[in-house]
C-alpha positions as CSV (number, residue, x, y, z in Angstrom):
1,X,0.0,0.0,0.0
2,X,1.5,3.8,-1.1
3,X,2.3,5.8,2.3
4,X,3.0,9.1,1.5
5,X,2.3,13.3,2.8
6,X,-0.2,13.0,0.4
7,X,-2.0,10.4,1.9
8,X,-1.7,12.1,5.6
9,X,-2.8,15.0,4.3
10,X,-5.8,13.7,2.7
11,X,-7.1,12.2,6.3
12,X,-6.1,15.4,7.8
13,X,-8.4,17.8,5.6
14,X,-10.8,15.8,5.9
15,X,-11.2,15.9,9.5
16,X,-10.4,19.8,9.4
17,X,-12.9,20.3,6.6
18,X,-15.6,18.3,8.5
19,X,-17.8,21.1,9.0
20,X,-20.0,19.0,12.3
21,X,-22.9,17.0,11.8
22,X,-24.4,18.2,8.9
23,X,-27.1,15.1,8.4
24,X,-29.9,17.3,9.6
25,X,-28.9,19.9,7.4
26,X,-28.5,18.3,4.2
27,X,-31.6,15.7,5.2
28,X,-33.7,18.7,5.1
29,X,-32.7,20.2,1.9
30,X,-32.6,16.2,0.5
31,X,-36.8,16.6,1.6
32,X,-37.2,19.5,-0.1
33,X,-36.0,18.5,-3.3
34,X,-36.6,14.9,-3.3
35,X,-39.5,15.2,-5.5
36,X,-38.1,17.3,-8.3
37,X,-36.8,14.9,-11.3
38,X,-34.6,16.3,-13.4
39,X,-35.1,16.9,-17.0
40,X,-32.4,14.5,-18.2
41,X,-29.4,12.5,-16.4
42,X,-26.6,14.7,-18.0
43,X,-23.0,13.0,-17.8
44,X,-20.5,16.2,-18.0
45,X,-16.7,15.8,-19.3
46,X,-15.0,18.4,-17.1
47,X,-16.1,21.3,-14.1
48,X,-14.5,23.3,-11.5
49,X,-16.6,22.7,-8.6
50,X,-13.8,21.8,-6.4
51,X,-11.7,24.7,-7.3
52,X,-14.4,27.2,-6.6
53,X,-15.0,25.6,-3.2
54,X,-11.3,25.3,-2.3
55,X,-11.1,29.1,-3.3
56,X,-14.0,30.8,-1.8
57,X,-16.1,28.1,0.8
58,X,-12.9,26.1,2.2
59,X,-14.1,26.5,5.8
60,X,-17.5,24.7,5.2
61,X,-17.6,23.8,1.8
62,X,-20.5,20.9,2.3
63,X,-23.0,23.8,3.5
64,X,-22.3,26.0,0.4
65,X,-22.6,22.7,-2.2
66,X,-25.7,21.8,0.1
67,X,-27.4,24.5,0.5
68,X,-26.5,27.1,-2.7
69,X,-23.4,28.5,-3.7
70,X,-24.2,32.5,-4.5
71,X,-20.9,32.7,-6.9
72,X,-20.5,29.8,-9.4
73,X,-22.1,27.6,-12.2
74,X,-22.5,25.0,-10.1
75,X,-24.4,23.2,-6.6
76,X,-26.4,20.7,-5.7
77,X,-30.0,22.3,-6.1
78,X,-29.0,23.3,-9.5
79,X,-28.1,20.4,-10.3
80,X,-30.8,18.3,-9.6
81,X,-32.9,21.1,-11.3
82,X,-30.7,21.0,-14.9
83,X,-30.7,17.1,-14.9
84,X,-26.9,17.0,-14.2
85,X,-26.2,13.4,-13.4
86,X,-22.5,13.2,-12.5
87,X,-19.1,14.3,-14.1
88,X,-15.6,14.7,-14.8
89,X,-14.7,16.6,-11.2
90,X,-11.6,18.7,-11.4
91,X,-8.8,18.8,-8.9
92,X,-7.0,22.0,-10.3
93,X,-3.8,23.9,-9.1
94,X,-4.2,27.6,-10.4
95,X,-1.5,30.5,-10.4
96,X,0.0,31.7,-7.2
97,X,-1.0,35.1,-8.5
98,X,-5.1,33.9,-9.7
99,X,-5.1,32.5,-6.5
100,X,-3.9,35.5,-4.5
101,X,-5.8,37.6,-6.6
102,X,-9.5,35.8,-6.0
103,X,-8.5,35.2,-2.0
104,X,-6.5,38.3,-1.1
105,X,-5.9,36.6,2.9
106,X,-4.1,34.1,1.2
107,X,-2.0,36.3,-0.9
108,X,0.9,36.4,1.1
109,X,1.0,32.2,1.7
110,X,3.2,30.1,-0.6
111,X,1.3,27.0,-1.8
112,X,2.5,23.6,-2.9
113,X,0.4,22.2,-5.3
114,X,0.2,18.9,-4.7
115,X,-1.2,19.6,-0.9
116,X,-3.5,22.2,-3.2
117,X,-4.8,18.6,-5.2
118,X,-4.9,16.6,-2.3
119,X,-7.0,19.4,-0.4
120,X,-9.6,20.1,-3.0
121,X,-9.8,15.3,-3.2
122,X,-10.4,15.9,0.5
123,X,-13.3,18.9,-0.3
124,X,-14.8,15.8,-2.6
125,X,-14.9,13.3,-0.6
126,X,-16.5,15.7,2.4
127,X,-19.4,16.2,0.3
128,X,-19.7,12.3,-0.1
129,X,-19.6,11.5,3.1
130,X,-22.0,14.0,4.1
131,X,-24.1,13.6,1.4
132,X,-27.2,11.3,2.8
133,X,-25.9,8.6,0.1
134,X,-26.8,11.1,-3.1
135,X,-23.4,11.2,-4.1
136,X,-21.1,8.2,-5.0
137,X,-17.1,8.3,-6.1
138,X,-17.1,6.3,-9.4
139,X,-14.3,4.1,-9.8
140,X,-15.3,2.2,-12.5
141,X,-18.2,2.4,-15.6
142,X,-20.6,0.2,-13.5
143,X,-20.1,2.6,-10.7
144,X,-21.8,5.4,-13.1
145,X,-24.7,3.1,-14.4
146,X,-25.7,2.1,-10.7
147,X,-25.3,5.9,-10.1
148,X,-28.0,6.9,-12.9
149,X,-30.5,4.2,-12.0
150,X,-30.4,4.9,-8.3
151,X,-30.6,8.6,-9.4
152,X,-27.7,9.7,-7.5
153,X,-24.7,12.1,-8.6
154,X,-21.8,10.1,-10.3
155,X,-19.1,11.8,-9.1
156,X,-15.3,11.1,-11.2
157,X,-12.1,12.6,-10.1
158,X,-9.5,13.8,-12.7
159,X,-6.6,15.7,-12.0
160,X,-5.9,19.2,-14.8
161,X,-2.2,19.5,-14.5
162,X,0.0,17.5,-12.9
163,X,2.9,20.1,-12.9
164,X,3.5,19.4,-9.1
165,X,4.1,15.5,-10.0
166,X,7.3,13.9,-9.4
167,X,9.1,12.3,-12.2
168,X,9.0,8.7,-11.3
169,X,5.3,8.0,-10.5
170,X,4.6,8.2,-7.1
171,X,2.4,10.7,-7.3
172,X,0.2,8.7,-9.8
173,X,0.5,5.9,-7.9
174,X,-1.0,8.2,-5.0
175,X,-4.0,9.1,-6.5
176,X,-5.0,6.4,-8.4
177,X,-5.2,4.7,-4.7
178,X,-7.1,7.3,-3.6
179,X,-10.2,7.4,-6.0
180,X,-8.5,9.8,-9.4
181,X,-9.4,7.9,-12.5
182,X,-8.7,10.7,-15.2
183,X,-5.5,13.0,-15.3
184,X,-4.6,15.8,-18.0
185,X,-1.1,16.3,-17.7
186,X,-0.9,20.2,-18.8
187,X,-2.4,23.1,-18.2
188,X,-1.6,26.2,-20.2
189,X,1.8,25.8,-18.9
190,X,4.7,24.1,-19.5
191,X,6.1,21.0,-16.9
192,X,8.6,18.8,-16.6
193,X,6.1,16.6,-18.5
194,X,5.9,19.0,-21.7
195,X,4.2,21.8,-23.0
196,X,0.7,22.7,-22.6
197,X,-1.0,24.9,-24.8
198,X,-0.8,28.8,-24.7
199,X,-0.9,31.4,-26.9
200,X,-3.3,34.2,-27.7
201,X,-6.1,34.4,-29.8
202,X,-6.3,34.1,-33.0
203,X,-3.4,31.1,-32.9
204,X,-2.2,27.7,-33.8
205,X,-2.4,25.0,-31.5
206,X,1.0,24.5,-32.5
207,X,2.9,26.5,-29.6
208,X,5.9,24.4,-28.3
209,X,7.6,21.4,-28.5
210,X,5.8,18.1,-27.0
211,X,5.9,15.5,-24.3
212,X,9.3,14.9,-22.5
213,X,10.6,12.0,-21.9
214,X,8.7,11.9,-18.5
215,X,5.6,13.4,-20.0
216,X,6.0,9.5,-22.1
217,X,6.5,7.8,-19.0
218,X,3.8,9.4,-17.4
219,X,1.3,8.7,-20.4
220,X,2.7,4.8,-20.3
221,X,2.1,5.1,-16.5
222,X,-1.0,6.4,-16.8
223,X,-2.3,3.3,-19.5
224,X,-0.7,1.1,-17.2
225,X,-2.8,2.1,-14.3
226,X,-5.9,2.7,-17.5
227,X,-6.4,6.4,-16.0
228,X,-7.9,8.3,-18.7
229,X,-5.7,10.9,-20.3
230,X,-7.2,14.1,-21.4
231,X,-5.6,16.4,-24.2
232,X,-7.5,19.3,-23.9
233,X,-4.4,21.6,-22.5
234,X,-2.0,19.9,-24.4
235,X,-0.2,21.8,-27.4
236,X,-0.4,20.3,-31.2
237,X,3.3,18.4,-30.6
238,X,2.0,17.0,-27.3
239,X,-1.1,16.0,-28.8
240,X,0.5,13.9,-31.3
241,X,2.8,12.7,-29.1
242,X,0.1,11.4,-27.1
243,X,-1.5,9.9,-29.5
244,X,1.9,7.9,-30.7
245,X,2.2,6.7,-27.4
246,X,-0.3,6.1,-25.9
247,X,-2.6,2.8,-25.9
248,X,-5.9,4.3,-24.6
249,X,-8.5,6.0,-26.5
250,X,-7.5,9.9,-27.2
251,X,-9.8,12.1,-24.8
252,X,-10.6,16.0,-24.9
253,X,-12.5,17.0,-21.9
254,X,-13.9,20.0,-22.8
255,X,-12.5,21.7,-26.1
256,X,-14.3,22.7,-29.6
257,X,-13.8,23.1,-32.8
258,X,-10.5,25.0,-34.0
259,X,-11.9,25.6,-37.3
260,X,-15.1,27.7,-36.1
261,X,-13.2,29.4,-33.3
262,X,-9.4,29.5,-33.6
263,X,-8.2,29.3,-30.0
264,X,-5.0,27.7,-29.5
265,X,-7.1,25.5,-27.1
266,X,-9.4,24.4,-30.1
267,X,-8.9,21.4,-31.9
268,X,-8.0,21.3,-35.5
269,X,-9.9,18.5,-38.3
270,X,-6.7,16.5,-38.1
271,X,-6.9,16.0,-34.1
272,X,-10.7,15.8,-34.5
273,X,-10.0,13.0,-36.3
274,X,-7.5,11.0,-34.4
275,X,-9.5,11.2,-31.4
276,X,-12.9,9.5,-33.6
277,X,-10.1,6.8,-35.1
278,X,-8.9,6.2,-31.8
279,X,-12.4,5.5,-30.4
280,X,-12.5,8.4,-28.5
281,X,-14.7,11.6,-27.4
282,X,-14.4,15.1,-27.6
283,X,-16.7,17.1,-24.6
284,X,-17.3,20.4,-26.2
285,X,-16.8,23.3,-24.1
286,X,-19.7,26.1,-22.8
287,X,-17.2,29.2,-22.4
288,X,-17.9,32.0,-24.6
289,X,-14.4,32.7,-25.6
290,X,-13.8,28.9,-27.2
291,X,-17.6,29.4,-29.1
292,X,-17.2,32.5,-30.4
293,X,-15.4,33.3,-34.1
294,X,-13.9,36.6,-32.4
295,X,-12.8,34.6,-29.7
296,X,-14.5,37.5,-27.1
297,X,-15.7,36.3,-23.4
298,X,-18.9,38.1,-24.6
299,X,-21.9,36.5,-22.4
300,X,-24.3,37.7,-25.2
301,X,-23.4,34.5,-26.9
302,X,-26.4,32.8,-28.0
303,X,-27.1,28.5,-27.5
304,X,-27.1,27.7,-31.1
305,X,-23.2,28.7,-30.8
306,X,-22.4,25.3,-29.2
307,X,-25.1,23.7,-31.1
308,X,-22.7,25.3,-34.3
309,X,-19.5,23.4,-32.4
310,X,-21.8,20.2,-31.9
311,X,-23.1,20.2,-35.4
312,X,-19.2,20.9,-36.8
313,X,-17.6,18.3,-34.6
314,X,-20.4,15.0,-35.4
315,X,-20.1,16.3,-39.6
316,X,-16.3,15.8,-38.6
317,X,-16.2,12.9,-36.5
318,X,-19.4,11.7,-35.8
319,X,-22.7,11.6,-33.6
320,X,-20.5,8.6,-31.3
321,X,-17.5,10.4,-30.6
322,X,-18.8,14.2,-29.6
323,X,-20.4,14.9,-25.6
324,X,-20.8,17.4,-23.2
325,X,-17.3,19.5,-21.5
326,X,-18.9,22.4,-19.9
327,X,-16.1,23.8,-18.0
328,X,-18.9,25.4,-15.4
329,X,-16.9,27.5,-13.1
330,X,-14.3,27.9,-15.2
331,X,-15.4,30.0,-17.8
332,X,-17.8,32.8,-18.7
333,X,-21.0,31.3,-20.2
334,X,-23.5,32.6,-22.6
335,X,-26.3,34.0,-20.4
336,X,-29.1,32.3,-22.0
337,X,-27.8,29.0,-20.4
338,X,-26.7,31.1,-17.1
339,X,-25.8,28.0,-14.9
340,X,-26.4,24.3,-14.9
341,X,-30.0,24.7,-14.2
342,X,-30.2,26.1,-17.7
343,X,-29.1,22.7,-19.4
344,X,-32.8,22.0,-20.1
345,X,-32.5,25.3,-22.6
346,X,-29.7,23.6,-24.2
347,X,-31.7,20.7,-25.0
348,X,-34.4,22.4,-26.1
349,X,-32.3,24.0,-28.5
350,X,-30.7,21.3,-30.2
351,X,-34.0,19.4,-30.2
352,X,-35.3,22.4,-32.3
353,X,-32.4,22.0,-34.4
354,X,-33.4,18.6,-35.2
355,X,-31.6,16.1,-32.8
356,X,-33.7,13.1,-32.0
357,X,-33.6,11.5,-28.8
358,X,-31.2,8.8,-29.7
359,X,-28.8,11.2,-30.5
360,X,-29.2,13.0,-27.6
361,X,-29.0,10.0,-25.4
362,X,-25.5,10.0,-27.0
363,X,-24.5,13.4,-26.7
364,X,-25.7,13.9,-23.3
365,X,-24.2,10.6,-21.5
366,X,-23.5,7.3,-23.3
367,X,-20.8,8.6,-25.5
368,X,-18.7,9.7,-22.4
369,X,-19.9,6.1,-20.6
370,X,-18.9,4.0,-23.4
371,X,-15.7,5.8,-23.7
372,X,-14.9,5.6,-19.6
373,X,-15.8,2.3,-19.7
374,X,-13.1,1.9,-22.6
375,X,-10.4,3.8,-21.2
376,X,-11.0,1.7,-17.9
377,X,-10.9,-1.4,-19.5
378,X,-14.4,-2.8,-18.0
């Protein structure tokens, strides 16, 4: 069994997180909304949940998920009110200075990133174990399926960035043990795994050289321990590199089309179609500033913008290989979808565009379930 700090820290934030008893609490608000089925069980390829708690509710962040979060995309009575079944759940280090910047007491403390991934696991797992048995850590495809018939949250960890990793593993080996089945291994940043992608808009993908030759070992690690990899922050060299080493089917969490809106971030036809020959999915991203042609953050962004990015990405690849990315607290969204309790407007839109329920079906969760289950080897 791995005994590391990691480990010890994990058991430690979660008994400093454990905000009291809070069975009363979250019974109550469990009665209140027990009777409200959502619209559709929506399976999401990446959100920010944890970061947002970690950054602004880290002293009871069960309450805020519980009870309403007055910042964010994201909580559990919007959830249950958009139909949002489970999801890709980030653990994300940001910035020293984004951090310092959206928590100003904390400005002046020095943070080590992986206590900052082990902290926001530990946020996760406190709304689990205070959840009256509503959410579930999935560990495996099965784990989702007996999530949507029992009509609880599926709840997957994934790690964005794993620039605090060491070289040989460990840390892998770490958090696979402790729940994390998906692991991007950039941000926009370089690591001594590679480059990520960054650049400014209008741009290539193409903005670096690729995976190192510990970025490979981590990607062969990674297969080894069938973790699902995701791509979306990688540059166009680590990309392919990926995809030339790697054994498992080629994931983008939450990304678009390049083509329609040229981000660096955005995918180009050539990836789109690696990822549908490898069997993979492609989760396409809510945030205005990878929809948009002008690249702009502009919330008057309308829905049939994603439906644009859906309808480009299935003519590309295909109605089995496209899904749902959000980002939700991550990004700026167009207004008319707001939060995630405006996914049934979504919907509704690309039903008016002429998707049929079996397509949906796909779109909205068995594209990303028959991919997880895949990747996981189940």
């Amino acid at each position: 069994m791995i005994q590391s700090r990691g480990w010890q820290l994990l058991r430690a934030c979660e008994f400093m997180l454990a905000p009291g008893d809070k069975s009363v609490t979250v019974a109550g608000i469990f009665h209140h909304l027990r009777t409200q089925e959502p619209a559709m069980a929506i399976f999401d390829g990446h959100n920010d949940l944890l970061l947002n708690l970690w950054l602004h509710h880290r002293e009871d962040p069960v309450s805020a998920f519980f009870a309403g979060i007055e910042n964010g995309h994201l909580d559990y009575p919007r959830m249950l009110q958009g139909g949002f079944a489970g999801g890709l759940f980030a653990l994300f280090v940001p910035p020293q200075e984004y951090i310092a910047r959206m928590t100003p007491q904390y400005a002046s403390q020095r943070w080590d990133p992986i206590d900052i991934l082990w902290q926001q696991l530990a946020i996760l797992k406190q709304l689990i174990a205070h959840s009256a048995g509503r959410l579930r850590l999935c560990l495996s495809a099965a784990d989702i399926e007996r999530c949507r018939e029992d009509k609880v949250l599926a709840m997957v960890a994934h790690i964005e960035g794993a620039g605090g990793f060491d070289g040989e593993g460990r840390d892998l080996q770490a958090f696979y043990a402790a729940g994390v089945r998906s692991i991007g291994p950039f941000w926009n940043i370089a690591n001594r795994f590679g480059s990520g992608v960054n650049g400014s808009f209008p741009g290539s993908p193409d903005t670096g050289p690729g995976l190192t030759a510990s970025g490979i070992d981590l990607i062969k690690q990674a297969n080894a321990l069938k973790m699902q990899i995701d791509v979306s922050h990688m540059n166009e060299k680590a990309f392919w590199d990926t995809a030339h080493h790697s054994t498992s089917p080629l994931v983008a969490t939450h990304s678009n089309a390049h083509a329609l809106c040229p981000q660096p971030r955005n995918l180009t036809d050539q990836q789109l179609r690696a990822i549908r020959d490898s069997g993979g999915v492609v989760g396409v991203n809510f945030g205005n500033a990878f929809l948009r042609a002008d690249g702009r953050r502009d919330s008057d962004t309308p829905l049939t913008t994603i439906v644009r990015h859906i309808d480009y990405l299935i003519n590309i690849m295909g109605e089995d290989h496209v899904a749902l990315g959000s980002d939700f607290d991550g990004i700026t969204l167009p207004d008319e979808l707001g939060d995630v309790a405006g996914l049934p407007r979504l919907i509704n839109t690309l039903r008016a565009s002429g998707y049929d329920q079996l397509v949906l079906d796909k779109l909205l969760w068995r594209n990303w379930l028959r991919v997880l289950k895949n990747v996981w080897q189940q």
